[in-house]
N, C-alpha and C positions, 0 to 999 in steps of 0.2 A: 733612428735609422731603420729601412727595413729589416725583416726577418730572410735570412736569407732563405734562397728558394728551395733546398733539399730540406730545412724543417721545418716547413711550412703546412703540410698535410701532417697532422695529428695521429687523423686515423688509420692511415699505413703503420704508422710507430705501434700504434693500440694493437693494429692485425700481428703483426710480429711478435708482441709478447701474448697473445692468445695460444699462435702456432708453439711457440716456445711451453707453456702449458699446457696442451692438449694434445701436439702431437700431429695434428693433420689441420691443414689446410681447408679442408672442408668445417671439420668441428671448428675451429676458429672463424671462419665463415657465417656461421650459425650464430655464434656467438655474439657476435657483430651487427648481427642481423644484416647479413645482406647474402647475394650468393657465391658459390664458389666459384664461377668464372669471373664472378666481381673482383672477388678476394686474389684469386691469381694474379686477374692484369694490376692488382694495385700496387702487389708485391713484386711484380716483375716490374715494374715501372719505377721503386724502390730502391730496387736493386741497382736500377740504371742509373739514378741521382746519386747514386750512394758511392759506388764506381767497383763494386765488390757484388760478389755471390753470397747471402746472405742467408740461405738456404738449401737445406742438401732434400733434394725431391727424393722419396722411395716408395716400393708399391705397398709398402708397408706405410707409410706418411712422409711426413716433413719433421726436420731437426734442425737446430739454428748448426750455423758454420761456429768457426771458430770468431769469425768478425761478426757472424750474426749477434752472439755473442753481447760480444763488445757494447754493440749497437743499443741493443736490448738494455741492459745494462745502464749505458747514456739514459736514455730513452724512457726510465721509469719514471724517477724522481719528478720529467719535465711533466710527464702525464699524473701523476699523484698532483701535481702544482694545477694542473687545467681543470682536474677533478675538482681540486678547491675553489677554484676561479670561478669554474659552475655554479657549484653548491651555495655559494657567497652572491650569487648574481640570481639564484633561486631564492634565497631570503630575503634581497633587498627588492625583486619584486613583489613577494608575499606581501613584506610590509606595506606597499602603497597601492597593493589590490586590497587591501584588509577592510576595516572597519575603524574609521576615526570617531570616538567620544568628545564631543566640544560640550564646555557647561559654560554658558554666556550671562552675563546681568542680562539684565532689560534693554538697555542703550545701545549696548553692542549684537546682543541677538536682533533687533528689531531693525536696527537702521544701521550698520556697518557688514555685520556677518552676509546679509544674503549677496552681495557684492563680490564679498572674497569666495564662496564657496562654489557662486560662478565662475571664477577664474580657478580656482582650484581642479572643477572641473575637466578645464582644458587639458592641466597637468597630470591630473590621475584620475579620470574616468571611470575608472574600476571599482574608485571607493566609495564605500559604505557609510555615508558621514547619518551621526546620534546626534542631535543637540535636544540636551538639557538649559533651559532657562530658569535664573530664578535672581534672589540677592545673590551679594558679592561674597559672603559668608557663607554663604551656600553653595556658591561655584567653589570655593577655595576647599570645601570641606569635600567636594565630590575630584577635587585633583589631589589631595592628600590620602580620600579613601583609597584610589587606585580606579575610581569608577567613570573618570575624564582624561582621555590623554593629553588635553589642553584646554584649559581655560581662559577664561577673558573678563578683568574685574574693572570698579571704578572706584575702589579703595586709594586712601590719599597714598599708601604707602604695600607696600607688600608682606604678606603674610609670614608669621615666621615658616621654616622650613620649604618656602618656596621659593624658585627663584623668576624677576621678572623682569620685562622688556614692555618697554612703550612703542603701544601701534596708531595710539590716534590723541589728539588733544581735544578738549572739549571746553564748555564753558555753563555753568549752571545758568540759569535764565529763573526772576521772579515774576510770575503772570499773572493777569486779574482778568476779571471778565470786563468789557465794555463797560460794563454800566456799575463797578465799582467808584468810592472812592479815588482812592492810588492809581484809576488808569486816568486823570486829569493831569492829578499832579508829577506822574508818569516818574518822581524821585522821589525815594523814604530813605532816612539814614537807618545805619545798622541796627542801632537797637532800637528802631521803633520798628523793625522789620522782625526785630525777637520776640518783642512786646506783642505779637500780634501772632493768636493761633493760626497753623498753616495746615490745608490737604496735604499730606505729607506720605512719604511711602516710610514703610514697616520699620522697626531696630534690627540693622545688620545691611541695611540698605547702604551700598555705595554713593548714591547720592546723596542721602539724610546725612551719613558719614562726614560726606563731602563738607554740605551747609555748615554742619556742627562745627568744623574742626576752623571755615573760615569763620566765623564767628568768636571762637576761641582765636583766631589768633590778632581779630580786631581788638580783641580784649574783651569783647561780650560773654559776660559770663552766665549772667539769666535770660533763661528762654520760656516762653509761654508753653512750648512744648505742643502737641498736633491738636488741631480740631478733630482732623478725620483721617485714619488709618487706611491705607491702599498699598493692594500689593502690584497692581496694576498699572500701568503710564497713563493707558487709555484710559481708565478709569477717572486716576487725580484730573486728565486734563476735561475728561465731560465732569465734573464736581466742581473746578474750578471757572468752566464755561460757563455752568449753571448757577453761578453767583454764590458757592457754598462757600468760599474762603479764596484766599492767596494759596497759590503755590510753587517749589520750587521744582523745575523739570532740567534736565538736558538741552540744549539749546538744538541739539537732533533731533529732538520728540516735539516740540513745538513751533518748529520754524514754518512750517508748513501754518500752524494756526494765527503765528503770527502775520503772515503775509495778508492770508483772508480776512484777520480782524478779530477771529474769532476768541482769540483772548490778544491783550495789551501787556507787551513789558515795559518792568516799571524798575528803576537805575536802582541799585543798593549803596547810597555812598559809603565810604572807606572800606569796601570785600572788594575781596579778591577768588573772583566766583569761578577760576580754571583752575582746569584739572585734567588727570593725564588719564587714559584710559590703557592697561597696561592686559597682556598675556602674560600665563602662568604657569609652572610648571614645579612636580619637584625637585628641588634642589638636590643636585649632585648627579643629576642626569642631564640627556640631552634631548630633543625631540627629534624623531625617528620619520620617516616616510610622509605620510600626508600631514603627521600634527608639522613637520617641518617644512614641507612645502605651503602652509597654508601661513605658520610663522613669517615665513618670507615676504607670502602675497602681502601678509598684512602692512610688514615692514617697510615694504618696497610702496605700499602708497602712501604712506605716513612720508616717507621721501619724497616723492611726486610732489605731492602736497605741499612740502618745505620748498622743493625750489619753487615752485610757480608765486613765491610768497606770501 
């Protein structure tokens, strides 16, 4: 329902307990910052809503009535509540003019982040967005230092002490270059996929992670373990273009070379190569201004996503 309409001016209420503190109408005035013909008609205007004389005028100053009083009195509490109203509406813009810390893998900073940080845009303009990339153990270690206010992993599972939420699904993909072997016969079963060294990214890598864990749960338990060590996408995929070995990537990171040719995927039978790509945060908190507005974007297209099937 509305407010009704004699309490609806705040700052008439504010002038009254100024004059009641000071004493004159003018000082109160000042105080207020505005001037004192301002300050008169606001309180004679006051007065009229109110249906009472609320002030006793002298050449000496102004004194509240005995219902001035009263009024005043009302009249505190509601303005100590509008002062907090403020103050609380001062903070929560602070937070989303601020400075967001995003620590992203590879998959998610490279080909998901710049997407959302567009739309984020729309939402908070003001902010100051950090991103750190690196491993997923690395992003987890920079939201547990306190040095990310959100991160983005592709760990099969969640960190202890963090808590987390799934924004996109993904799918490991194994590639060869054209002029391999395995891009004929375009299917290798599991373990001759293990039997065989891979361009592989670094230990701690959410993708290596990934590979390792479907393996183990095909039952594969030995692995030939890396030809060649990358901390880079770009890299494994010119290594892997350039006929150095097999590798496994994100099915984001190479979709694009698969269209052109420029590497071939080739079937892994019995894995199970998806996987969830999840946001992070500390556990027993909640994400504040933009790490939450950007939470959302994420959320809200991993939804998108779902219904369109």
């Amino acid at each position: 329902m509305p407010l009704p309409s004699r309490v609806t001016d705040l700052t008439s209420f504010d002038l009254l307990l100024s004059v009641a503190e000071l004493g004159s109408i003018g000082r109160a005035a000042r105080a207020c910052g505005m001037s004192q013909p301002s300050a008169s008609e606001r309180l004679r205007a006051l007065e009229a809503r109110v249906g009472v004389a609320l002030l006793e005028r002298t050449p000496r100053g102004a004194r509240l009535t005995t219902a001035g009083q009263l009024v005043a009195g009302w009249a505190a509490p509601v303005l100590a509540k509008a002062t907090d109203l403020d103050a609380g509406l001062t903070s929560l813009r602070a937070d989303r003019q601020g400075q967001l810390r995003i620590a992203a893998s590879l998959t998610v900073a490279e080909y998901l982040l710049p997407a959302w940080l567009i739309a984020l845009r729309v939402v908070s303009p003001d902010t100051a967005t950090v991103l750190t990339a690196g491993n997923s153990v690395h992003v987890a270690e920079q939201v547990l230092g306190g040095r990310a206010d959100l991160g983005f992993i592709e760990n099969t599972g969640v960190p202890a002490d963090l808590t987390g939420r799934v924004v996109a699904h993904d799918e490991l993909v194994l590639v060869v270059a054209p002029g391999h072997p395995w891009a004929r016969r375009r299917r290798v079963t599991a373990a001759q996929a293990a039997a065989t060294p891979l361009v592989s990214r670094e230990p701690g890598s959410g993708t290596r992670q990934a590979w390792e864990h479907a393996l183990r749960a095909a039952g594969v338990t030995e692995s030939a373990g890396a030809l060649l060590e990358m901390s880079s996408t770009t890299a494994i995929k010119a290594a892997a273009t350039g006929g150095i070995g097999p590798a496994v990537l994100s099915r984001y990171a190479v979709a694009a070379d698969l269209a052109t040719r420029a590497l071939v995927e080739v079937e892994v039978t019995g894995l199970d190569l998806h996987r969830a790509l999840r946001a992070v945060w500390p556990a027993g908190r909640t994400p504040r201004g933009p790490a939450s507005d950007l939470l959302a974007i994420a959320t809200r297209r991993l939804t998108t996503r779902a219904d369109r099937g």
